[in-house]
VOTI-989680 format. One record per residue (C-alpha): residue number from 0; residue in three letters; x, y, z. Coordinates in nm, 4 decimals, decimal comma, padded with zeros to 6 digits. Each point is the difference from the previous one (the first is absolute). Last residue first. Layout:
BEGIN
<node><seq>NUM</seq><type>Ala</type><px>X</px><py>Y</py><pz>Z</pz></node>
...
END
This chain:
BEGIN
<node><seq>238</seq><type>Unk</type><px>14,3226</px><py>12,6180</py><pz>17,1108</pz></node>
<node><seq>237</seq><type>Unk</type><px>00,2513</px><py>-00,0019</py><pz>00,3079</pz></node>
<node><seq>236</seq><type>Unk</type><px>00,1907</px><py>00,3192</py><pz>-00,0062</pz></node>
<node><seq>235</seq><type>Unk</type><px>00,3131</px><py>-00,0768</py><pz>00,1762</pz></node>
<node><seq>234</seq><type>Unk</type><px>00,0696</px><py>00,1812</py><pz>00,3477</pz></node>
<node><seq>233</seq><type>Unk</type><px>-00,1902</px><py>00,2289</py><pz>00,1747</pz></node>
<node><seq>232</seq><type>Unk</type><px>-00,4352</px><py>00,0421</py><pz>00,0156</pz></node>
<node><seq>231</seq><type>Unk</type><px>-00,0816</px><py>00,3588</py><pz>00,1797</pz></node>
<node><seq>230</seq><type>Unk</type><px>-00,1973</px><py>-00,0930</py><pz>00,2941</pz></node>
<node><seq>229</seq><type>Unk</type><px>-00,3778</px><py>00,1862</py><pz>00,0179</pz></node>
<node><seq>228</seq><type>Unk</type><px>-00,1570</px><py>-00,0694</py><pz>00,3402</pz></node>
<node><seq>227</seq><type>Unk</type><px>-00,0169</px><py>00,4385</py><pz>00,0613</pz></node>
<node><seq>226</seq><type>Unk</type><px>-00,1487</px><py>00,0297</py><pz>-00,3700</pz></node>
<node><seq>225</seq><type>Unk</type><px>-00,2588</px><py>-00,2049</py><pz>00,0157</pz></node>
<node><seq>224</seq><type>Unk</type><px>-00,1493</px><py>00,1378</py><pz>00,3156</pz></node>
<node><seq>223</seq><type>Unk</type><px>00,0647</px><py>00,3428</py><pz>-00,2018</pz></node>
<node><seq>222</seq><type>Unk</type><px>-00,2305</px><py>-00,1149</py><pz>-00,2722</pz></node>
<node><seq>221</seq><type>Unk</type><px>-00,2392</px><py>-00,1786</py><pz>00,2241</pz></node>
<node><seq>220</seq><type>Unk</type><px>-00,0159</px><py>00,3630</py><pz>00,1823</pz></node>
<node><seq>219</seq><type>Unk</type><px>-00,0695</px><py>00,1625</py><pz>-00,3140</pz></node>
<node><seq>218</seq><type>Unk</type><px>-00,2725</px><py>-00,2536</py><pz>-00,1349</pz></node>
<node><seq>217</seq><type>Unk</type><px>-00,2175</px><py>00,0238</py><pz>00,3849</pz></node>
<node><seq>216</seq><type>Unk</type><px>00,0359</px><py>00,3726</py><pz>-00,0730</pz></node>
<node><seq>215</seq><type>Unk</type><px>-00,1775</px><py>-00,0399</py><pz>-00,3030</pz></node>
<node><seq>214</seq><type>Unk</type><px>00,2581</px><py>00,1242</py><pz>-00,3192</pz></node>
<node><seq>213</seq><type>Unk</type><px>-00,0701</px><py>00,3238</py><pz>-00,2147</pz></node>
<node><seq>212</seq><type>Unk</type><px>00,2409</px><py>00,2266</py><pz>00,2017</pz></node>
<node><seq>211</seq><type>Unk</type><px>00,2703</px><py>-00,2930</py><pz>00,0678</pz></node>
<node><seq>210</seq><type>Unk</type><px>-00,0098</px><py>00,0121</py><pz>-00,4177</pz></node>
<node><seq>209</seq><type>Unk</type><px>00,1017</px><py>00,3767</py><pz>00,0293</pz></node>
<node><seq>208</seq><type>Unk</type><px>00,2533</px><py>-00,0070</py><pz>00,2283</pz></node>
<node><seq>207</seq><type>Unk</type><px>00,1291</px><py>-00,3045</py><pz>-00,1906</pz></node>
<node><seq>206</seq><type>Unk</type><px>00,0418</px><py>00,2248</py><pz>-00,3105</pz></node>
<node><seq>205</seq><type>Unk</type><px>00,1786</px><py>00,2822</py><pz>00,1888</pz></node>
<node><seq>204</seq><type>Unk</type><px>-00,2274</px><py>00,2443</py><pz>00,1151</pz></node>
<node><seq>203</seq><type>Unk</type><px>00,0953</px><py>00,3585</py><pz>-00,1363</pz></node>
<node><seq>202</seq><type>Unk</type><px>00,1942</px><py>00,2628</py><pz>00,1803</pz></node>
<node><seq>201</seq><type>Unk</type><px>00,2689</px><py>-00,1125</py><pz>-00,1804</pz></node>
<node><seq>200</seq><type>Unk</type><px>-00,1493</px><py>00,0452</py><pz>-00,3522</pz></node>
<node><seq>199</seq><type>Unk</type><px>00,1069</px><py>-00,1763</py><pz>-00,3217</pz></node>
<node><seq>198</seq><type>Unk</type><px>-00,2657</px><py>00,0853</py><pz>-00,2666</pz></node>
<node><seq>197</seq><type>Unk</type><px>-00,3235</px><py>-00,1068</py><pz>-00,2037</pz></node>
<node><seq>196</seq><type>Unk</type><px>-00,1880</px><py>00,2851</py><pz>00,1761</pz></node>
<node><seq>195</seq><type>Unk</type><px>-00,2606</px><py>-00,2589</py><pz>00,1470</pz></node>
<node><seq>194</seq><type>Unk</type><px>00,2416</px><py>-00,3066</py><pz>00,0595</pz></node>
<node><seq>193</seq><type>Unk</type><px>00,1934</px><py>00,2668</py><pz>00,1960</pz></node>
<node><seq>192</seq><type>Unk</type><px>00,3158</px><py>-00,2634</py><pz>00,0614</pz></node>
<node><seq>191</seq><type>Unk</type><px>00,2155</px><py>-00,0241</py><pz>00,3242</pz></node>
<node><seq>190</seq><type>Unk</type><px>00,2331</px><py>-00,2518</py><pz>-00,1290</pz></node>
<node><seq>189</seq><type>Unk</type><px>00,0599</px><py>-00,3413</py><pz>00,1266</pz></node>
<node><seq>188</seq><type>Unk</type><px>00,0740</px><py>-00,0545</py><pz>00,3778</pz></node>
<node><seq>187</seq><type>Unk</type><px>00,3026</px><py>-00,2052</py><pz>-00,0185</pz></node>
<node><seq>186</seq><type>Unk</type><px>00,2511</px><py>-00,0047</py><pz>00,3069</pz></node>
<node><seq>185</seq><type>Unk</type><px>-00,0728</px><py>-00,3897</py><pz>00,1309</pz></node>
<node><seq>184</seq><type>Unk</type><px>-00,2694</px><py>00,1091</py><pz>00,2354</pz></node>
<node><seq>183</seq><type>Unk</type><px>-00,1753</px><py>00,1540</py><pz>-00,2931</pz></node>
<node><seq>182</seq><type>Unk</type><px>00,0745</px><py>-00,3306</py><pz>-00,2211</pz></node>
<node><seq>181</seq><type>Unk</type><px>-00,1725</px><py>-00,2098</py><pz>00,2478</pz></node>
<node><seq>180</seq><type>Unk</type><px>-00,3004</px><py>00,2250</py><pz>00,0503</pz></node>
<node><seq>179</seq><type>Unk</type><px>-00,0953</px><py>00,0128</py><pz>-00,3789</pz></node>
<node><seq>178</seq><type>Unk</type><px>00,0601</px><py>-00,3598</py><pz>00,0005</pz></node>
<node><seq>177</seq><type>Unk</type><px>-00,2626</px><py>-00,0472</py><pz>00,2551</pz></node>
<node><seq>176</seq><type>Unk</type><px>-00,2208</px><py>00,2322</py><pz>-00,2085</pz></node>
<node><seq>175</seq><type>Unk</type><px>00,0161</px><py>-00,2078</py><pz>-00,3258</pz></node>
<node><seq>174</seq><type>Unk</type><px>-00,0630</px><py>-00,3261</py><pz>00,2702</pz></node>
<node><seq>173</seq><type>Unk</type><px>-00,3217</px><py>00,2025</py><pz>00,0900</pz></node>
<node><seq>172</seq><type>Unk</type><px>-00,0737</px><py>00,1659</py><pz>-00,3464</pz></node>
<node><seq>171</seq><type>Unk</type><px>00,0218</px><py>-00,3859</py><pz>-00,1982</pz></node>
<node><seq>170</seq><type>Unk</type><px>-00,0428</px><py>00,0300</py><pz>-00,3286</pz></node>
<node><seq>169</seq><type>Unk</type><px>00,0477</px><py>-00,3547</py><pz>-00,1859</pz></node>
<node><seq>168</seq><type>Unk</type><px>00,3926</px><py>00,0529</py><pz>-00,1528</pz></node>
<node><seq>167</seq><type>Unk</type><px>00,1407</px><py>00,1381</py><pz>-00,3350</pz></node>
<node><seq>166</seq><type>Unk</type><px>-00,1738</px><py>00,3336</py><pz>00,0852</pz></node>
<node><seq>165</seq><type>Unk</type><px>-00,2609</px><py>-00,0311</py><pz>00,2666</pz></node>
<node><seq>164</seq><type>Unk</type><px>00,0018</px><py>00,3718</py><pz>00,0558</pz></node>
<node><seq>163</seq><type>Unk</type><px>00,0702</px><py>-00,0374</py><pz>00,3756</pz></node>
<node><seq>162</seq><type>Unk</type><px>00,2309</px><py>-00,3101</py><pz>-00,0852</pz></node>
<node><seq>161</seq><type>Unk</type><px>00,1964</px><py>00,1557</py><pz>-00,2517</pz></node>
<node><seq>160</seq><type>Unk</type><px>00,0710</px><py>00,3228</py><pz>00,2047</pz></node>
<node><seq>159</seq><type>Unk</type><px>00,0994</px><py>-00,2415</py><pz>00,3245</pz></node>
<node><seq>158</seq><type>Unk</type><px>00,2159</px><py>-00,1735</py><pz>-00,2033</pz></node>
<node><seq>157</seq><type>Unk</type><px>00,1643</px><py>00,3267</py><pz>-00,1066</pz></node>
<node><seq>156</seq><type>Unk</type><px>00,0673</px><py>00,0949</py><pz>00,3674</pz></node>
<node><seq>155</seq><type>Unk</type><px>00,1364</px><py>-00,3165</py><pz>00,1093</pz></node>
<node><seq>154</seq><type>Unk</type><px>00,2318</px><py>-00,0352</py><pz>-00,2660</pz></node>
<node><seq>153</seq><type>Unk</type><px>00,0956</px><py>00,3481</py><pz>00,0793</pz></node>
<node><seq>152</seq><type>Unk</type><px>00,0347</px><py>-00,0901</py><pz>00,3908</pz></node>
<node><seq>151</seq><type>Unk</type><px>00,2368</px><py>-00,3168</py><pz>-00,0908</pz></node>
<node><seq>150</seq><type>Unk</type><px>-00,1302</px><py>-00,2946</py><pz>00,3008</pz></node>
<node><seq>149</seq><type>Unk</type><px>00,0430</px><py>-00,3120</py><pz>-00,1793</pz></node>
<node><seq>148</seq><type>Unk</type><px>-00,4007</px><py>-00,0235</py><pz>-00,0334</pz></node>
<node><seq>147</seq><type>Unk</type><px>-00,0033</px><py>00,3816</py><pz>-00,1971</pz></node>
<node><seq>146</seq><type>Unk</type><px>00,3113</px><py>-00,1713</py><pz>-00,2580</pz></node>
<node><seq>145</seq><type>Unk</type><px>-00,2321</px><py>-00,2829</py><pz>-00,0317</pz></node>
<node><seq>144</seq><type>Unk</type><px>-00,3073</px><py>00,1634</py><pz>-00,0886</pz></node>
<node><seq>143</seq><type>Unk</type><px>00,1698</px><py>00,2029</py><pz>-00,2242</pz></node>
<node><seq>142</seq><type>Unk</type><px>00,1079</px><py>-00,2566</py><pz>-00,2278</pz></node>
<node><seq>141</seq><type>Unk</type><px>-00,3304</px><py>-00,1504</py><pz>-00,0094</pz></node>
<node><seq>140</seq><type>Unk</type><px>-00,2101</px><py>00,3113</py><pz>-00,0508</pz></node>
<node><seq>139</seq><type>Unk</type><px>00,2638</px><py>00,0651</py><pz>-00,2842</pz></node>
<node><seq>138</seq><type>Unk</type><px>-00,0682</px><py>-00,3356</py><pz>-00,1262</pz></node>
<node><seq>137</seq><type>Unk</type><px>-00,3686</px><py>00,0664</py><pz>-00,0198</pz></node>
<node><seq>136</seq><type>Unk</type><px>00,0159</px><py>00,3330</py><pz>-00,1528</pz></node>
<node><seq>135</seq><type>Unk</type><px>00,1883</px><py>-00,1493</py><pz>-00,2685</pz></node>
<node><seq>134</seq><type>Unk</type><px>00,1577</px><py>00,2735</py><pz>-00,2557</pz></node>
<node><seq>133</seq><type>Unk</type><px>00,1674</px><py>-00,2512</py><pz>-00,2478</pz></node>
<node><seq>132</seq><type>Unk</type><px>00,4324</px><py>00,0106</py><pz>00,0012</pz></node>
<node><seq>131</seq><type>Unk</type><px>00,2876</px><py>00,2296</py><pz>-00,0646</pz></node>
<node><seq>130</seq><type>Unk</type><px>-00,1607</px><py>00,2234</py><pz>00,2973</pz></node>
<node><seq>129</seq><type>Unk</type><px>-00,3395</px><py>-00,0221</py><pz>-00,0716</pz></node>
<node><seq>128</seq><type>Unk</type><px>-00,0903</px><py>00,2394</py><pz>00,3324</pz></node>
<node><seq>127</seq><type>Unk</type><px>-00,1593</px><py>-00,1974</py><pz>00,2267</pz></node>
<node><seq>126</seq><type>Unk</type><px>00,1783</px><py>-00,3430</py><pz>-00,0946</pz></node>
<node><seq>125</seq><type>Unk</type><px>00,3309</px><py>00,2182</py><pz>00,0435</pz></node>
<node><seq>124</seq><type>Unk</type><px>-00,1012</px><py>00,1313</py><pz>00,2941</pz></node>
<node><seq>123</seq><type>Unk</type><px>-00,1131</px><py>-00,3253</py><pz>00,1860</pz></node>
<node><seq>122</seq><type>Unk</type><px>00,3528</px><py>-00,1121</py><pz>-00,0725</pz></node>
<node><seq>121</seq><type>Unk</type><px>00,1044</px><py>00,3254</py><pz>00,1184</pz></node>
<node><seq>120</seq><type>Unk</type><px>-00,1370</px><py>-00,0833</py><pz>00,3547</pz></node>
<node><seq>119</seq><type>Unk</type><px>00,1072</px><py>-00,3847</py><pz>00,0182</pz></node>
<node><seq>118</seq><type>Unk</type><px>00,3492</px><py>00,1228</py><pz>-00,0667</pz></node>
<node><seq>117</seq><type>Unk</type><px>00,0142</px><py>00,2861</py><pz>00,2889</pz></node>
<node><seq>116</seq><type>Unk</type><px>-00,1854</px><py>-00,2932</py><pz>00,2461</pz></node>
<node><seq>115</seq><type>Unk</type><px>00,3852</px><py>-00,2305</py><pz>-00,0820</pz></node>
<node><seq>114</seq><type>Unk</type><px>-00,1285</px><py>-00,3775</py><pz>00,0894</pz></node>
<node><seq>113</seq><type>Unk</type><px>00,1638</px><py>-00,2177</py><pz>-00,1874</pz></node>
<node><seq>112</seq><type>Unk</type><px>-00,2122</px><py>-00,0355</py><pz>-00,2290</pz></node>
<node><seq>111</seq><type>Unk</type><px>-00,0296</px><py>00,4001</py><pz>-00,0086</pz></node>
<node><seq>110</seq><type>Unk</type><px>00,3317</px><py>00,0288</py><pz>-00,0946</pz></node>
<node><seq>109</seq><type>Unk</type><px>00,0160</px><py>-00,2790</py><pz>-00,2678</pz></node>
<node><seq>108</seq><type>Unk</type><px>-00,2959</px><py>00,1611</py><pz>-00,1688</pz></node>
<node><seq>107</seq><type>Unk</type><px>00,1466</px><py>00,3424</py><pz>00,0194</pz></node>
<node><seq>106</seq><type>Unk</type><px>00,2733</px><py>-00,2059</py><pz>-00,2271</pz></node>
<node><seq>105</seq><type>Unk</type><px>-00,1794</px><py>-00,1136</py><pz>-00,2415</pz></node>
<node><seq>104</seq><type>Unk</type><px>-00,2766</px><py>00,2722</py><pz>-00,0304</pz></node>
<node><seq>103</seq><type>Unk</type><px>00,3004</px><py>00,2718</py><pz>-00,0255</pz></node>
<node><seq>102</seq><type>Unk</type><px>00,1730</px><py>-00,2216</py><pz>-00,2432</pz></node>
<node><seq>101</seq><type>Unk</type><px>-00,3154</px><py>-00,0215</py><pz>-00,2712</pz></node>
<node><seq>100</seq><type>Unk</type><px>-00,0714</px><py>00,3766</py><pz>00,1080</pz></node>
<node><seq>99</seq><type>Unk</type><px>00,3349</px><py>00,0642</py><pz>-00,1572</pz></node>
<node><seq>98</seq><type>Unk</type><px>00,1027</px><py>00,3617</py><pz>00,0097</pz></node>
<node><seq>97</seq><type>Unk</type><px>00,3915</px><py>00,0600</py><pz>-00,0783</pz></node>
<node><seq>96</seq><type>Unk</type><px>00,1928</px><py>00,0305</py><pz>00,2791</pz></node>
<node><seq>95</seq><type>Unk</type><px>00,1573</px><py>00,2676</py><pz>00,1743</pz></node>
<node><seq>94</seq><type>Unk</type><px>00,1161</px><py>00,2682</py><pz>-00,2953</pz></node>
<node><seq>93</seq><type>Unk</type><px>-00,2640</px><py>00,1387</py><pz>00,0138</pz></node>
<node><seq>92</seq><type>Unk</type><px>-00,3268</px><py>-00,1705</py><pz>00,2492</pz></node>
<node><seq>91</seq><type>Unk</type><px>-00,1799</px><py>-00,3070</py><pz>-00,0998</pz></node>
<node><seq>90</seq><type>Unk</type><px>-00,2272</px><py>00,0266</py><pz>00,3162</pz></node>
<node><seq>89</seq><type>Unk</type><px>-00,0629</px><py>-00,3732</py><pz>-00,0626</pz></node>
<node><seq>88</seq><type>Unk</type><px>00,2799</px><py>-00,1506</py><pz>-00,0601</pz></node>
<node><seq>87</seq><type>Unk</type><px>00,1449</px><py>00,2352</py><pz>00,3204</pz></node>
<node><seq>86</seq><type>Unk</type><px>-00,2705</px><py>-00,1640</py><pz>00,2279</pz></node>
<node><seq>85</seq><type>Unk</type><px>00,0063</px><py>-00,3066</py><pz>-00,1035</pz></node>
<node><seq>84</seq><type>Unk</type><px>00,3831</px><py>-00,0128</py><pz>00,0534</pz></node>
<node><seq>83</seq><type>Unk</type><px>-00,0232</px><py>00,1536</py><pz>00,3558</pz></node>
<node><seq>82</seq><type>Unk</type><px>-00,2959</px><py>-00,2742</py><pz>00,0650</pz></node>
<node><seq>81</seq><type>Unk</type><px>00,2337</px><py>-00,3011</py><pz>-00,1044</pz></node>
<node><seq>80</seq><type>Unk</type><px>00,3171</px><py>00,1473</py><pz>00,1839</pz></node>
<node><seq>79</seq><type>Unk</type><px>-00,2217</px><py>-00,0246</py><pz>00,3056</pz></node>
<node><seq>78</seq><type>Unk</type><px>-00,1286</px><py>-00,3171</py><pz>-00,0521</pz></node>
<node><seq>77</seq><type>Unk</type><px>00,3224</px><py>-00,1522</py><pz>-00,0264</pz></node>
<node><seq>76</seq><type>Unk</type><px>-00,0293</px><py>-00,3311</py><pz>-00,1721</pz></node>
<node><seq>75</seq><type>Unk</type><px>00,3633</px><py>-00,0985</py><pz>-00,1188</pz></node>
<node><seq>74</seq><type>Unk</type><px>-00,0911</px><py>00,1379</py><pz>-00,3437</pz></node>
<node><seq>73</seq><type>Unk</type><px>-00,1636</px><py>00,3304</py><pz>00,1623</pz></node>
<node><seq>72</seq><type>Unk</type><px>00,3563</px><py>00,0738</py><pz>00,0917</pz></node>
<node><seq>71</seq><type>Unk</type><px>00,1451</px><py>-00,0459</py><pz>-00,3135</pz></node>
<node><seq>70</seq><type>Unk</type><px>-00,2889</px><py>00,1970</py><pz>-00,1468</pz></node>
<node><seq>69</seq><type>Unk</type><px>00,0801</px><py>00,2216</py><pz>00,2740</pz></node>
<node><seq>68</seq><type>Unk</type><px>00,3715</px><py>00,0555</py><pz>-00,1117</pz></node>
<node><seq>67</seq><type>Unk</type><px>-00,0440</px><py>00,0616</py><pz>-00,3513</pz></node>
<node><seq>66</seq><type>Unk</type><px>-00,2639</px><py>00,2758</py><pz>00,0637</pz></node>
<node><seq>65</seq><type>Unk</type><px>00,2936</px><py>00,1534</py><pz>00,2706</pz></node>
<node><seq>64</seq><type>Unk</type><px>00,2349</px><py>-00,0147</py><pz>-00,3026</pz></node>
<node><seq>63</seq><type>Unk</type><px>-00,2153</px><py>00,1476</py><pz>-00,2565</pz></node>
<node><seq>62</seq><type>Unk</type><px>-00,1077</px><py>00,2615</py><pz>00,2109</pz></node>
<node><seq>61</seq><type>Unk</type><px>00,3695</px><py>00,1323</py><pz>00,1814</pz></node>
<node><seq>60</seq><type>Unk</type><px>-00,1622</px><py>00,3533</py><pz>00,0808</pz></node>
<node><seq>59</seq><type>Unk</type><px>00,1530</px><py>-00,0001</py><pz>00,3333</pz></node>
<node><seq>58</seq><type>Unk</type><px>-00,3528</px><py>-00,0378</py><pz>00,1703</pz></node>
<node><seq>57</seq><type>Unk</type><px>00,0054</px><py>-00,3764</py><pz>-00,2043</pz></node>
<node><seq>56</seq><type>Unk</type><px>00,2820</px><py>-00,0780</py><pz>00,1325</pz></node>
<node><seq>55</seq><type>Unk</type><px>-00,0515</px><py>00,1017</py><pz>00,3592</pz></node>
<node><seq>54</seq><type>Unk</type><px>-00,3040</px><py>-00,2392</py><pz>-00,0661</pz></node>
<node><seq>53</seq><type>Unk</type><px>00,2049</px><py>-00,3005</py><pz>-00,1043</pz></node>
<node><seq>52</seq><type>Unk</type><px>00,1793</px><py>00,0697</py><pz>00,3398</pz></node>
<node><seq>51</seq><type>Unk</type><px>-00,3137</px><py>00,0054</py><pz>00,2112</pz></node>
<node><seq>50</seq><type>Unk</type><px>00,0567</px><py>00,2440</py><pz>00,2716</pz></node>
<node><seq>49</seq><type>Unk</type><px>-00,3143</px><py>00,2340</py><pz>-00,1251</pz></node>
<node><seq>48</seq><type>Unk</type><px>-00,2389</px><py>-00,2967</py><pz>-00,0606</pz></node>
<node><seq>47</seq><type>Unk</type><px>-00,2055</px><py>00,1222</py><pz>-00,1993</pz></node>
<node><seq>46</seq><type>Unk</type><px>-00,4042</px><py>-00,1177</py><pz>00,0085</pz></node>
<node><seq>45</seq><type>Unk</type><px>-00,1883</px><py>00,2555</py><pz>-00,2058</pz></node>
<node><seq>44</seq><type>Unk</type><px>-00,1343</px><py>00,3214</py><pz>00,1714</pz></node>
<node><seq>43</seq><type>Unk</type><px>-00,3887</px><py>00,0483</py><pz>-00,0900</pz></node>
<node><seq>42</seq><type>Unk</type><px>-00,1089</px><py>-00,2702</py><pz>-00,1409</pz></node>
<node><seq>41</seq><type>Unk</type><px>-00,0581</px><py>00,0478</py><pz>-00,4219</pz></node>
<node><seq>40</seq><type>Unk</type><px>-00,3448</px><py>00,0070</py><pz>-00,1354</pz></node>
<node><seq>39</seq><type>Unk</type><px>-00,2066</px><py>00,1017</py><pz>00,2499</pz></node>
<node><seq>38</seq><type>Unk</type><px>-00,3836</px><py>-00,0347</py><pz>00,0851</pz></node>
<node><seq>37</seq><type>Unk</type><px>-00,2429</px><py>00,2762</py><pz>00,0404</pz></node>
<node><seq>36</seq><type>Unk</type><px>-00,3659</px><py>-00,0402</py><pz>00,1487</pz></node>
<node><seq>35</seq><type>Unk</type><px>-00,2940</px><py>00,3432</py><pz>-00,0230</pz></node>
<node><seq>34</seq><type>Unk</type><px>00,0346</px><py>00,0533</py><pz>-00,2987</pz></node>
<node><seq>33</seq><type>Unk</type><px>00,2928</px><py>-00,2123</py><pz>-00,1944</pz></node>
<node><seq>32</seq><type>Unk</type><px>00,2769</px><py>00,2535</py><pz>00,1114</pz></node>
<node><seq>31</seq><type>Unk</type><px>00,3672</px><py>-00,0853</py><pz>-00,0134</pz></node>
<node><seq>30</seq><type>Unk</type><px>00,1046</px><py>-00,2641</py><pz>-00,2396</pz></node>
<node><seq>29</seq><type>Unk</type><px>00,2279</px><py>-00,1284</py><pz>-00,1863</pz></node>
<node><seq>28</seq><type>Unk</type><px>00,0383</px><py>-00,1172</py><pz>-00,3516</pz></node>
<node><seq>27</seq><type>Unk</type><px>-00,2533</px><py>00,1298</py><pz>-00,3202</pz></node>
<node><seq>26</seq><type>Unk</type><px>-00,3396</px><py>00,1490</py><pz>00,0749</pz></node>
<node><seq>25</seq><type>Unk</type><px>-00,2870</px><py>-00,1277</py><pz>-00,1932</pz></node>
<node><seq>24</seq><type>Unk</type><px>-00,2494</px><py>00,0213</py><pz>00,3038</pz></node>
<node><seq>23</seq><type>Unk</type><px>00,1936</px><py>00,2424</py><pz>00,2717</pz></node>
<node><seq>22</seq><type>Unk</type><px>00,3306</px><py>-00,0581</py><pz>00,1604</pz></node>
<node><seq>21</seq><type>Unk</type><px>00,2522</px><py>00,2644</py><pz>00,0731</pz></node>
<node><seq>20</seq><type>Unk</type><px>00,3537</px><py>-00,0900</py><pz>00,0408</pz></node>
<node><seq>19</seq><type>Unk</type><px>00,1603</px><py>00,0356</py><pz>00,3236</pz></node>
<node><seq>18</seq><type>Unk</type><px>00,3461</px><py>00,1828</py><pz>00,1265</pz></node>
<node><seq>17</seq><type>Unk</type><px>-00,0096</px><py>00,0506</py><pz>00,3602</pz></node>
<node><seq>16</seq><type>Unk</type><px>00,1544</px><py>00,3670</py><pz>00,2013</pz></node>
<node><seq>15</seq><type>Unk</type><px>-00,3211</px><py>00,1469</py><pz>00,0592</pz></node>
<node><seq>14</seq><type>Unk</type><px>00,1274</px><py>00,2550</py><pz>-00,2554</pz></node>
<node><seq>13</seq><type>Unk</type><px>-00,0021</px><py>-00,3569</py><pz>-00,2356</pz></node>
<node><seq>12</seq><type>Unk</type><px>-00,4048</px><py>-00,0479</py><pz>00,0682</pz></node>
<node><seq>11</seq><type>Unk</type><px>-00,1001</px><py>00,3410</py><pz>-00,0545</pz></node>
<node><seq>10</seq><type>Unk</type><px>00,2181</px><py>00,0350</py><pz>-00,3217</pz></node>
<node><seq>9</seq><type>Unk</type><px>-00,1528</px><py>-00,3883</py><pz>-00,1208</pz></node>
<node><seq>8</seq><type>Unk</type><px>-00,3473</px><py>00,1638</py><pz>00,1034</pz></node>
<node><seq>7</seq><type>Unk</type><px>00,0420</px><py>00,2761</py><pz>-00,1974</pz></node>
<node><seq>6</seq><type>Unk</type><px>00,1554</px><py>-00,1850</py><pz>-00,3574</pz></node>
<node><seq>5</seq><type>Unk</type><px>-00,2878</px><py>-00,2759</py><pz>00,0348</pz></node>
<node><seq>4</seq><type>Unk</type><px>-00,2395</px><py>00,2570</py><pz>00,0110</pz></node>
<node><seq>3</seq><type>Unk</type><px>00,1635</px><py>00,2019</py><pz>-00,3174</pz></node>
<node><seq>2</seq><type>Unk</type><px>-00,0183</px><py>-00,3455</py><pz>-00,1802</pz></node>
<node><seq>1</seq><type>Unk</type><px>-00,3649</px><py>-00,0695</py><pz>00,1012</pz></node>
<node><seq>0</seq><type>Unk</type><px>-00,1030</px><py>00,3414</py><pz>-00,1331</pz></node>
END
């Protein structure tokens, strides 16, 4: 039953035009619908630059060359080359690169140090999800928690999950809420789940719709008082 649920809500989800996994209590990676919050495993639209030459390799099918060329890159400290590497380590795709979550960690590590949100993000997924290393809710809070404080609306949005369930992190619905509003205005709404039918529905409240529904007034308007003073953090992550 689980299986065939996961198989709907993916189809619901990808006709939307987003690819999620589904993620329920012994799940494996990804995620799409933990009643009523969802968090995701990948952001959606990885950082390319389209006029970047080792990119225009890459598009042209040259892997092993473009892979040779961001680790060269990444050598002389380019964040950018760092996160593109973690990335593709850790997607592992044919006849791209062979998966290495050792290599992904390493160099989304370097990304996110130096300040690259799309880095900090799947770091937090790959503590999530025990990708080549120990589930740790706690890390994954941590990881997410800074990609949501540099400003990246999916980081924001699966903070925001872990916090209103207290998941990795004390529970906290008001600053889970602010988040909530921070990743809206930044694009990311979540998915419009039917926690009662077990299924994606658009005409269903998305997840912070339904927390704003349980919240005081006085705790919505902190929320959103919150939200409006927020800053998103730039330059090196300082930890």
């Amino acid at each position: 039953m689980r299986a065939i649920l996961a198989l709907v809500i993916v189809a619901a989800v990808v006709a939307a035009g987003a690819f999620f996994w589904l993620k329920r209590d012994g799940a494996p990676a990804g995620s799409v619908a933990a009643s009523p919050g969802v968090t995701m495993s990948t952001p959606m639209g990885q950082s390319k630059d389209p006029d970047d030459p080792i990119e225009k390799m890459f598009r042209r099918g040259l892997y092993p060359e473009a892979i040779a060329a961001w680790e060269k890159e990444a050598a002389r400290g380019n964040a950018q080359a760092a996160h593109r590497l973690g990335v593709e380590y850790q997607d592992g795709k044919p006849g791209v690169a062979q998966r290495d979550y050792a290599k992904a960690m390493q160099y989304h590590k370097q990304a996110a140090m130096a300040g690259n949100a799309l880095s900090m993000f799947d770091l937090g997924s790959m503590y999530e999800y025990g990708f080549g290393i120990e589930k740790n809710m706690a890390e994954a809070a941590r990881w997410y928690g800074y990609s949501a404080r540099y400003g990246l609306a999916q980081g924001q949005y699966n903070y925001a999950t872990m916090l209103e369930r207290g998941d990795g992190v004390v529970a906290d619905e008001v600053e889970a809420y602010k988040f909530f509003v921070l990743a809206a205005r930044g694009g990311f709404t979540g998915i419009p789940y039917d926690s009662q039918r077990y299924r994606v529905d658009q005409k269903a409240p998305t997840p912070a719709e339904e927390m704003q529904r349980r919240l005081t007034a006085a705790q919505v308007a902190e929320g959103r008082a919150r939200a409006d003073v927020f800053k998103a953090q730039t330059g090196p992550l300082s930890i």
